[in-house]
Each structure stands twice: as C-alpha cells, then as structure tokens.
C-alpha positions as a Python dict, from the first residue, in 0.01 Angstrom:
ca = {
    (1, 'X'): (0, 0, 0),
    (2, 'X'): (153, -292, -165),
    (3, 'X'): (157, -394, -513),
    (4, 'X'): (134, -793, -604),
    (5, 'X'): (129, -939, -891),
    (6, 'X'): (-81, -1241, -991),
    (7, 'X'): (102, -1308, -1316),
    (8, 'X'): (419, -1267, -1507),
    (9, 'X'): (456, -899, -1698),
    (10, 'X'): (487, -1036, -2042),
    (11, 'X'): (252, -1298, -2225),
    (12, 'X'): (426, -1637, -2319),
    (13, 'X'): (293, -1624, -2627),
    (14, 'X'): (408, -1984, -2711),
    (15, 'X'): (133, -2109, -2503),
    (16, 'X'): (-121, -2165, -2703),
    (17, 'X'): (-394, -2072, -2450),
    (18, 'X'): (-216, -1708, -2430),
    (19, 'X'): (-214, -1718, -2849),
    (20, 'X'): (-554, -1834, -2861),
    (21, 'X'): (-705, -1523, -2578),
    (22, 'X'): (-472, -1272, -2756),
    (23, 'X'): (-634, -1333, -3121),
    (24, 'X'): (-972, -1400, -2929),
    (25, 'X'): (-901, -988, -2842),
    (26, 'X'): (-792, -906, -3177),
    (27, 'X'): (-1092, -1096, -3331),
    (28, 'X'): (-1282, -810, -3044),
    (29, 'X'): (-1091, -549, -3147),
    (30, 'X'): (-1151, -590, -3498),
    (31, 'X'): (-1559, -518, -3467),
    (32, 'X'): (-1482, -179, -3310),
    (33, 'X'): (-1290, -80, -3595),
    (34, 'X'): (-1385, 216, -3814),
    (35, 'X'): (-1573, 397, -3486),
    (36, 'X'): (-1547, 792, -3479),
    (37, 'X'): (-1457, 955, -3124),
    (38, 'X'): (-1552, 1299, -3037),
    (39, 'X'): (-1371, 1551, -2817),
    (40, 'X'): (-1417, 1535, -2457),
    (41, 'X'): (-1355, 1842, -2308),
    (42, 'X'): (-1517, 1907, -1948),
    (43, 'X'): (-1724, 1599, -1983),
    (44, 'X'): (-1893, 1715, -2285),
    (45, 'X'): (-1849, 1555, -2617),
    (46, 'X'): (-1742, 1782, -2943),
    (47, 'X'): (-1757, 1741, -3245),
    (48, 'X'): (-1585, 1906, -3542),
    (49, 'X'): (-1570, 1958, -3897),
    (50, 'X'): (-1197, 1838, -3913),
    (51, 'X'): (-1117, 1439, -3839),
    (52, 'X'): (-851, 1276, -3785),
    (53, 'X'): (-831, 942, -3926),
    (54, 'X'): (-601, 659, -3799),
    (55, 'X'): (-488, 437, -4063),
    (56, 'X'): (-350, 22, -3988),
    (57, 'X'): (6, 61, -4079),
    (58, 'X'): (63, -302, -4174),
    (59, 'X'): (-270, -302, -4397),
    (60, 'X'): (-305, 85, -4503),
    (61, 'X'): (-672, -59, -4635),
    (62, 'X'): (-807, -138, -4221),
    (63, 'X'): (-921, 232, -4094),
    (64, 'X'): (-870, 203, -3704),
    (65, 'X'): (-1086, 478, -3647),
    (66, 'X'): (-1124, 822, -3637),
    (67, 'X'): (-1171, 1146, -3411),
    (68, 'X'): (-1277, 1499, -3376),
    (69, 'X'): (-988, 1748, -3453),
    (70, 'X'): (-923, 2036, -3202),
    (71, 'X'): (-843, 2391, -3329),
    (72, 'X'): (-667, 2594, -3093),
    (73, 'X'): (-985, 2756, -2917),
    (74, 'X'): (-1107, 2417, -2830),
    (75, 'X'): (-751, 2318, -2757),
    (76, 'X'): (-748, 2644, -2485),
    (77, 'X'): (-1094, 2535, -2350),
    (78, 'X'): (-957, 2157, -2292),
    (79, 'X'): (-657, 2308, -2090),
    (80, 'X'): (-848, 2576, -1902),
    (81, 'X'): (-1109, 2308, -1815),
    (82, 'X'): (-782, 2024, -1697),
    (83, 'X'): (-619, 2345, -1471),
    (84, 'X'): (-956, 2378, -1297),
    (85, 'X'): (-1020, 2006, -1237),
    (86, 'X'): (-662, 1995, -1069),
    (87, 'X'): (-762, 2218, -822),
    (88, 'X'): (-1021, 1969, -693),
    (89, 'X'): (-798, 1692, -776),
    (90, 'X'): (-456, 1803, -599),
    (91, 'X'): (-651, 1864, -294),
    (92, 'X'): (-714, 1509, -264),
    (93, 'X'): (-538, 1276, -23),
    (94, 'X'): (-244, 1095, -141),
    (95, 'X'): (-421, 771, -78),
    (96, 'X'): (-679, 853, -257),
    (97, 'X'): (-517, 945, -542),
    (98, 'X'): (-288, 667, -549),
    (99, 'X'): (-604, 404, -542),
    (100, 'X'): (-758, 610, -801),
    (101, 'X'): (-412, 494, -1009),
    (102, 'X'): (-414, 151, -876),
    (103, 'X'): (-781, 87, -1033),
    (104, 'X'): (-684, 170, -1335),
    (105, 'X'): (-365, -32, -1330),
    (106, 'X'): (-572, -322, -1236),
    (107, 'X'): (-814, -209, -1547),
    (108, 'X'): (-533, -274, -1765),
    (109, 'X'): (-406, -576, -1631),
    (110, 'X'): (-743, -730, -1661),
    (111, 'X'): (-768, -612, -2029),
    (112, 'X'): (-432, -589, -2077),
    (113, 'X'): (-496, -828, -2452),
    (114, 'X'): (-711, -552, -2570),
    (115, 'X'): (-478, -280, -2475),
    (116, 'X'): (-210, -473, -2693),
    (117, 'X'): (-470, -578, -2969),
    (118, 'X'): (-506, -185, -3046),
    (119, 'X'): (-138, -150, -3039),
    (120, 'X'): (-117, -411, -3286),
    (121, 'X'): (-381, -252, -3497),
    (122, 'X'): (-334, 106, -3511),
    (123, 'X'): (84, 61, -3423),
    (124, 'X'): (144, -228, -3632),
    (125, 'X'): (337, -410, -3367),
    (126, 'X'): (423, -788, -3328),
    (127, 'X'): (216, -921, -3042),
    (128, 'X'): (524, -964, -2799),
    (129, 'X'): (587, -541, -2897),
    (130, 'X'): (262, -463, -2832),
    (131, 'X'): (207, -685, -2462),
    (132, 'X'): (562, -509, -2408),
    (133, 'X'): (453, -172, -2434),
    (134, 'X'): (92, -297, -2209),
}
C-alpha cells in the first residue's frame, strides 16, 4: 500500500492562515489544561495515591496536567497484560496491522496542530520545534 501525501511535512508558519489554525489549537489546548489521567492498564482505568504532575516549562505557573503514578506491582500488571495482548495482536495479518498504523498516522496528520500545541505546552517548544517533532 502506498503512502501520499496531501501536504508539505512542516507548517509554513509565515502564512498567516497556518499561524492563525496553530494558535486556534493552542487557544484548544489551553481549556484541557490542568485535567488528571488515570492508568490504563488492560482497559481499565487506575487510579493512585501518587501523581505525577506536568509542569509548562516556559511558564512554571500553567500545570499541563497530571496522572496516576504506577508502583512496580501495577507496573508488572501493565506488562503482563501488553505480553498477552501481543499474542492476539502478532497473529494478525501484516495488512492488517499496517492499516491499523496507517489510521493513526492519518489521526495525526489531521490533528497534527494539536499534537504540536501540547508539545509547545508541556515541552516548551517554538511552534516550528514542536510541528517538527509532529
């Protein structure tokens, strides 16, 4: 299967169309702020005692968010619970799997502003970093 793409890899961001969707995403971005994540481990969300709390370098004030903290049971019971989902997942077709991949890539191309609007927040990258690293 092919790959195209529709657009070029990095954002011109001296279009001001491209500035104006970026900061539209960071304006998004910057409601979801301050959320707290659980665990997932085996589709079932955790949570613990111990958070982990991501701090905005570039404004030490902005909490990004925060999430559950695994000890090293939990940490055992995430692995145990990936090594049994490979063995329904490597017995997949090759196709399959690689269309699996290819929706996701397509996921991130399609959102690719908010990817880098995160980066920007909880990295503190420059936009042209942060659509980089997208």
């Amino acid at each position: 299967m092919a790959v195209s793409y529709s657009h070029e890899p990095f954002t011109n961001f001296k279009e001001e169309k491209q500035q104006t969707s970026f900061q539209k995403s960071l304006d998004d971005v910057n409601t979801q702020l301050g959320q707290h994540y659980p665990l997932v481990i085996n589709g079932e969300r955790v949570e613990t005692d111990e958070k982990i709390v991501s701090i905005n370098p570039a404004n030490k004030e902005e909490v990004i968010g925060s999430v559950s903290m695994a000890d090293k049971d939990l940490a055992e019971k995430a692995m145990q619970a990936a090594l049994q989902a490979f063995e329904t997942w490597k017995k997949q077709k090759p196709e399959h799997r690689a269309n699996v991949l290819f929706k996701a890539a397509a996921i991130i191309r399609r959102r690719k502003h908010e990817f880098s609007s995160y980066l920007v927040k909880e990295a503190g990258k420059p936009w042209n970093e942060a659509d980089a690293d997208t």
